[in-house]
LUMFI-557480 format. One record per residue (C-alpha): residue in one letter; x, y, z. Coordinates in steps of 0.2 Angstrom, whole numbers, plus 5000, padded with zeros to 4 digits. Layout:
# LUMFI-557480
aXYZ...
# end
This chain:
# LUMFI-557480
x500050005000x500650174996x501150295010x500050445012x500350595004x501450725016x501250895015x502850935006x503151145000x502751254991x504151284983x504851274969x503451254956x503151114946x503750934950x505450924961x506350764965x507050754982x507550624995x506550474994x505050544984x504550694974x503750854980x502250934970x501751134969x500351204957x499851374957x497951404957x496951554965x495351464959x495351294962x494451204975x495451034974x497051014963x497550814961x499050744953x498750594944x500150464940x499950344927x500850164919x502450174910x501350194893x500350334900x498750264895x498050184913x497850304929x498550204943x498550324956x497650494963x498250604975x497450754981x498750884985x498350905006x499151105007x498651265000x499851395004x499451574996x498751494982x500051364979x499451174983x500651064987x501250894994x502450764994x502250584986x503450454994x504550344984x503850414968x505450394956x505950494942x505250454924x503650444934x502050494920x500850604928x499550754925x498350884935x496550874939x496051054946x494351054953x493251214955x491951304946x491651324926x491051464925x491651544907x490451684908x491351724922x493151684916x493351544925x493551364918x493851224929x493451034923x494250914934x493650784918x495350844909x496750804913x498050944912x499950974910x500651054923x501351234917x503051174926x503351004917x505050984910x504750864900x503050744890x502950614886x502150624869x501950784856x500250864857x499350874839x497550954840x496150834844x494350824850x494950764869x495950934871x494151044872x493451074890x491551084882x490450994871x491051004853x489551044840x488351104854x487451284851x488051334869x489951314863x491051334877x489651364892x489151174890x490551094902x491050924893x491250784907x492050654897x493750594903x495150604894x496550554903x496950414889x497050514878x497950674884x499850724885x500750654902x502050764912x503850674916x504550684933x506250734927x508050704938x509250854930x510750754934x511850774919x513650754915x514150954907x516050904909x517151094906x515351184898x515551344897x514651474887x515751554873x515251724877x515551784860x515051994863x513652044855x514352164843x515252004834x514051904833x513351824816x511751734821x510851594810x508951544810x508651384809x507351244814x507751114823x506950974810x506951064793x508951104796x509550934800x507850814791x509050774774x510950824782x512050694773x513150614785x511650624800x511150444804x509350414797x508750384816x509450554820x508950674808x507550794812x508250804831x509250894845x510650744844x510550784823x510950954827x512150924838x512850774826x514650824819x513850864801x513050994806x514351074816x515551054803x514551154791x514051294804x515651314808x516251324790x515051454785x515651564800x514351594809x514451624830x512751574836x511251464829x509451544833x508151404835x506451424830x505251364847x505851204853x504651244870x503451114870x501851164859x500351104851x499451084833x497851164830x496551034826x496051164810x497851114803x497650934809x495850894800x496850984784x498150874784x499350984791x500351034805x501151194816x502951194809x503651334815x502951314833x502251474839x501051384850x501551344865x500951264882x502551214889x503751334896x505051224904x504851064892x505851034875x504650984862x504650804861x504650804841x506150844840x506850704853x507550544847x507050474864x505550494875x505250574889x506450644901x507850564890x507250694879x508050834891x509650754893x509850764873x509250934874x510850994884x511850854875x511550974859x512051144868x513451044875x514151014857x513751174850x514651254865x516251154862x516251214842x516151384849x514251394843x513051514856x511351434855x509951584856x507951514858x506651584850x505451604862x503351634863x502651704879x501451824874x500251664869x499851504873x499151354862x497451364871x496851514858x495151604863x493651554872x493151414860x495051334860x495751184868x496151164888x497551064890x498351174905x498151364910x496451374906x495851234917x496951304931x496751474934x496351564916x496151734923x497651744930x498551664916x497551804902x497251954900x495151954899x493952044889x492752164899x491652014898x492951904905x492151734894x493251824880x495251864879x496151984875x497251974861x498652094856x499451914847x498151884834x498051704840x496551714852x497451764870x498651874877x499651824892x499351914907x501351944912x500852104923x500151964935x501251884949x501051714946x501151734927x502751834927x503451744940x503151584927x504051664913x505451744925x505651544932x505751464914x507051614906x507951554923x508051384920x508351384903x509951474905x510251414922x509751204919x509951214901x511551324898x510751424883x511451574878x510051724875x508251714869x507351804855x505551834862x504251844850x502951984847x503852064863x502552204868x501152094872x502152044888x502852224888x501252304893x500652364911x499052314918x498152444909x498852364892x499952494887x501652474882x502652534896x504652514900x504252504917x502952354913x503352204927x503952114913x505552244905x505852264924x505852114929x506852064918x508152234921x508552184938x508751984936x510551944939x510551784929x509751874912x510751994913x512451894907x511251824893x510751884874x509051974875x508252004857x506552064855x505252064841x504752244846x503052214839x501152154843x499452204835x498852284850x498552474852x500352564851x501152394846x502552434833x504052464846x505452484836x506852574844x505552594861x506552444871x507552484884x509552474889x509852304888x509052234873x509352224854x508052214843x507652144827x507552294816x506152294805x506452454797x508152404792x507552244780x506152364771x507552484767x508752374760x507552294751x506752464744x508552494738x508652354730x507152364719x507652524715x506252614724x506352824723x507052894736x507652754746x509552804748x509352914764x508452784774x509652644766x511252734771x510552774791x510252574792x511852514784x512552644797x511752524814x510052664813x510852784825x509152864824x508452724830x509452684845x510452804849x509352904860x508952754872x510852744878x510952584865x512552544853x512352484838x512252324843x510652354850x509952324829x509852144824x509852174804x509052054792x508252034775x507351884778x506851774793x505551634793x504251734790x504251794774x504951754757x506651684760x508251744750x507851664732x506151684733x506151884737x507051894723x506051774712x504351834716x503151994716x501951914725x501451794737x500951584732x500251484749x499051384742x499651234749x499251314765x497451284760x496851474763x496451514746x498151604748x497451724760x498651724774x500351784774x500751984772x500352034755x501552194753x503252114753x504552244745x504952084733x505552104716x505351924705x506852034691x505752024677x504951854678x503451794692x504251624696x505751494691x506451554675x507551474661x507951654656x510051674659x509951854660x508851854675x509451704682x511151814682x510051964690x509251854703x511051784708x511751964710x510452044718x510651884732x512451934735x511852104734x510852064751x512051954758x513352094757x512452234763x512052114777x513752054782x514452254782x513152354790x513452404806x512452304819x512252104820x511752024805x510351894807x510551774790x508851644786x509651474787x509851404771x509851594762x511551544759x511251424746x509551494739x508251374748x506651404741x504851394749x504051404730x503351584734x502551524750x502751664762x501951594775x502551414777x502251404796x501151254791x502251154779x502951024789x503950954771x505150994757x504351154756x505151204772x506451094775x508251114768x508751034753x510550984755x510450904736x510251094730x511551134741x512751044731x512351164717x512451324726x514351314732x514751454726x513451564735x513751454749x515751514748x515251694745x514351714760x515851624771x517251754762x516051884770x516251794786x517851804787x518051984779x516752034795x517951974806x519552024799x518952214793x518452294813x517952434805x516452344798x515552274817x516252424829x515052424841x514952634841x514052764833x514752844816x514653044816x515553094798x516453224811x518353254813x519253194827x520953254832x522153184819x520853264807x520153094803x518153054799x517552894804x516452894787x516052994773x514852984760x515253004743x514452994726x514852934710x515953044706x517153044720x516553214727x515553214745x513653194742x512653354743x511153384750x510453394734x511053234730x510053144746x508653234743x508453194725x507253014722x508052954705x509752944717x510152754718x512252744717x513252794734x514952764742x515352764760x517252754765x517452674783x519052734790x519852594797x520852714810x519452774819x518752694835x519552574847x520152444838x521252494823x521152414807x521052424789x519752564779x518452504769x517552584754x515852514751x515252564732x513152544729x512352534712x510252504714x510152584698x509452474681x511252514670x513152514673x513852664682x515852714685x516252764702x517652894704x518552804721x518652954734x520353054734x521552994746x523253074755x524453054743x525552904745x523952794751x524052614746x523052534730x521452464736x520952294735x519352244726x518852114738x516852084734x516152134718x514452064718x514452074700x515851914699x516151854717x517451874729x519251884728x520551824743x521851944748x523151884737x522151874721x521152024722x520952154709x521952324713x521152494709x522352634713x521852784725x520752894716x520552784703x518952694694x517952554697x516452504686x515052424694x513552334685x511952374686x511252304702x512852264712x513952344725x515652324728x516952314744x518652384743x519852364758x521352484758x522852414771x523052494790x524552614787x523852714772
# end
């Protein structure tokens, strides 16, 4: 016979193995009862219910003797349903506790996963009494023991970073030289073969789309589909199962063996990471934890609290001004840095959780301060998506010290420059410049801008450049979804073309991006598989496209060595040229030596006038990067740019007399050249640039 249940403590949350049993602690202001029920190894048959015997400030809690780790179990929270009241209690569905570090199975959206009868006109105020407990995701008891040997994070400063978006699955789901059991996994990602070739394309840290436990929508499952990218979470401290090649909590030892390996290569892992949302939608979504166990402390509710707010445009907001929400976001950022050695987060749709208890955006939202004083965060990469679709939402630049940012603006003007749209150079030349503008004013550096052209929403690389509009009709919306105004040019030609003269456009205007990418000032952020133009057929929207549409194909890869090559030369020209990721703010002004840390110059080797900015048809400039300016010395750099449609001869700016020849290092017209093989161009000389290219030219520290 079991021994009774003890009455354990309240703290920490979630389930916690200690001496000869495990200690349970559930957070519910609501409930009148919470239970924990443990199930058989297959997590199908209940064998055991325990109601938790102490409440404490809203915490019930106990401790189950000899309970072992790997032990299957959920939560039963009894108290009223009451939806026109906000509050949904149905001790018939079982529930994951929001603490669980690890499931036993991935959820996929299903009939059992709704609190109320399905089909009835009373939608969601008819409680459904049906048990599900066959049926529903199991919590694991998890033991965190785990071998890190020297583990260390790499640390790599944030102004030197080159970060690389990529999913867990579609990165690694047909890597050649990843055993066939592997691929699609942490232990794949972590498997030498995709090391190598992070490592080879010289990137410092791989940014993972959600790997926190979430769920499919049942829409997407009766379609035949599934929720790829993951920006539907329910569980906050557990790595998604899918993505495990063993269950349970063997699944969060490989999790950490991954980090493990990438730290040894040198690689920071970042998480992409959803907290403004959970899977459970709005009023008529599932209930497969926080609505079942306090939903109005979890949400943010409408004035009739049987509906949600949402500033997420999925169906609910979370409530992070609350203290027992926040205090759940604060404890999972902890552990994943603390349990699970990752490096930073990017948070998505930021704002959401950004706002106060009125819902306004505020930097002194519990959230942002919460997170300002935390002395474990604080040694961690924090990127925010600075925008929501709530009142006020589009935050760019409003984050506070402390934060980088994924700079919208900067992608829509590079890729108005690209296209050639009118009066695009002024905005162009402030983002290539790290958007002092921007971010200045907060106290930020440049590295406050995380720069891209593409990330997983959206067109990638090869399909910006290949496609006016948008194609998702395999995501069986009538090609509704995805944003319809993308700042796309297709070159002449909507789709794949056998035309050699925009194939050659199309391949210049990538190494266009790519190279405006790698030498702004700020971080670059590159797509995975951008690099060797992986294409999503026109679907901007692929979050459902669990398949070849999404996944990298390493077959096209073979063909695409040379892009592949060009983006590691700019690599390694990054971090060779310091000039080109100083983590300061260019002025154009003298210092004392008489020396400009940039000037801005047109095609004919004088300095632009104000004419010239102001004037739309303007698409050519060069900006000369003087290397002996700032704190670390180096070589000066001469970026040439020509969006215009014909072949235009820059005058190279005049130099002091005896400077060195400068060396023609990218020229996106033909490549890239090493140092030794690159073309020379003598000081205020002449270098003729396509239409539709730019050029680098590095001139030796000294000159």
């Amino acid at each position: 016979m079991s021994e009774p249940c003890q009455p354990g403590r309240p703290w920490p949350l979630g389930a916690t193995v200690g001496a000869g049993g495990v200690n349970f602690a559930v957070y519910s202001g609501v409930a009148a009862k919470v239970e924990i029920c443990l199930f058989d190894a297959d997590g199908m048959a209940e064998t055991r219910r325990i109601a938790l015997p102490c409440r404490s400030d809203a915490i019930w809690h106990g401790f189950v003797p000899g309970l072992q780790p790997g032990a299957k179990y959920g939560l039963r929270v009894h108290g009223p349903y009451e939806p026109e009241s906000g509050v949904r209690c149905n001790p018939a569905k079982l529930l994951l506790d929001p603490y669980a570090r690890a499931l036993d199975r991935a959820l996929h959206g299903a009939a059992w996963q709704y609190a109320y009868v399905l089909g009835n006109e009373e939608q969601d105020l008819l409680r459904d009494d049906t048990d599900n407990a066959g049926e529903a995701a199991k919590c694991v008891v998890v033991d965190h023991a785990f071998d890190w040997g020297g583990d260390a994070p790499p640390e790599i400063p944030m102004a030197r970073s080159v970060f690389y978006e990529l999913h867990v699955k579609g990165f690694t789901r047909q890597l050649p030289g990843v055993p066939q059991e592997l691929r699609g996994t942490y232990a794949g990602l972590a498997n030498p073969a995709a090391i190598d070739y992070l490592k080879g394309l010289g990137v410092t840290a791989v940014e993972l789309l959600p790997v926190h436990a979430f769920n499919d929508e049942r829409r997407l499952i009766d379609l035949g589909l599934g929720n790829y990218w993951g920006y539907n979470t329910v569980g906050f401290f557990a790595p998604d199962p899918r993505y495990s090649s063993q269950a349970g909590a063997a699944g969060v030892a490989e999790f950490k063996g991954m980090v493990k390996a990438l730290h040894a290569a040198g690689l920071e892992v970042i998480l992409d990471v959803v907290y403004n949302h959970t899977a459970e939608g709005n009023h008529l979504g599932p209930t497969v934890c926080f609505k079942g166990i306090d939903n109005g402390a979890f949400y943010r509710l409408a004035p009739d609290p049987r509906y949600y707010i949402d500033y997420t445009g999925t169906g609910n907001t979370v409530d992070a001004s609350n203290p027992p929400t926040l205090r759940l976001v604060m404890d999972s950022l902890r552990y994943w840095v603390q349990e699970m050695h990752v490096d930073g987060f990017r948070f998505d749709l930021v704002p959401a959780i950004g706002r106060n208890g009125a819902g306004e955006f505020d930097h002194r939202a519990p959230f942002l301060a919460a997170v300002a004083q935390d002395p474990v965060l604080r040694r961690v990469k924090l990127i925010a998506e600075p925008w929501d679709i709530g009142e006020n939402g589009y935050q760019v630049g409003g984050f506070p010290a402390g934060w980088s940012e994924w700079n919208g603006r900067y992608r829509d003007a590079v890729r108005d420059f690209w296209r050639s749209s009118e009066g695009a150079i002024r905005e162009f030349a402030a983002r290539l410049c790290g958007s002092a503008d921007i971010y200045a004013g907060s106290g930020r550096n440049p590295e406050a801008s995380v720069n891209c052209i593409t990330v997983h929403d959206g067109f990638t690389l090869h399909d910006l450049v290949s496609y006016n509009d948008k194609h998702n009709e395999a995501n069986q919306e009538e090609n509704r979804d995805g944003e319809s105004h993308n700042r796309s040019w297709n070159c002449g030609e909507e789709g794949e073309t056998a035309d050699p003269a925009i194939q050659a456009l199309r391949e210049r205007q990538k190494r266009n991006f790519l190279a405006t990418l790698l030498v702004s000032r700020g971080v670059p952020l590159l797509l995975g598989g951008d690099e060797m133009s992986r294409t999503q057929g026109g679907n901007n929207n692929a979050y459902c496209q669990d398949n070849e549409v999404s996944w990298v194909d390493w077959e096209r890869a073979r063909q695409q060595q040379p892009l592949i090559d060009f983006v590691r030369a700019l690599t390694q020209l990054r971090q060779q040229l310091p000039v080109l990721r100083r983590n300061q703010w260019l002025t154009g002004d003298e210092d004392a030596q008489g020396v400009r840390d940039i000037g801005w110059f047109s095609v004919w080797g004088q300095e632009m006038t104000q004419e010239e900015w102001d004037d739309p048809a303007v698409r050519c400039v060069a900006a000369l990067l003087d290397g002996r300016c700032g704190d670390e010395p180096g070589a000066t750099v001469l970026l040439a740019f020509n969006a215009s449609r014909d072949a235009v001869t820059f005058t190279l700016p005049p130099q002091p007399e005896g400077s060195a020849d400068w060396s023609l290092r990218i020229d996106t017209a033909q490549g890239h050249f090493g140092a030794a093989d690159a073309p020379a161009i003598a000081a205020g000389g002449q270098l003729e640039l396509q239409s539709h290219a730019m050029a680098v030219l590095v001139q030796p520290t000294g000159s």
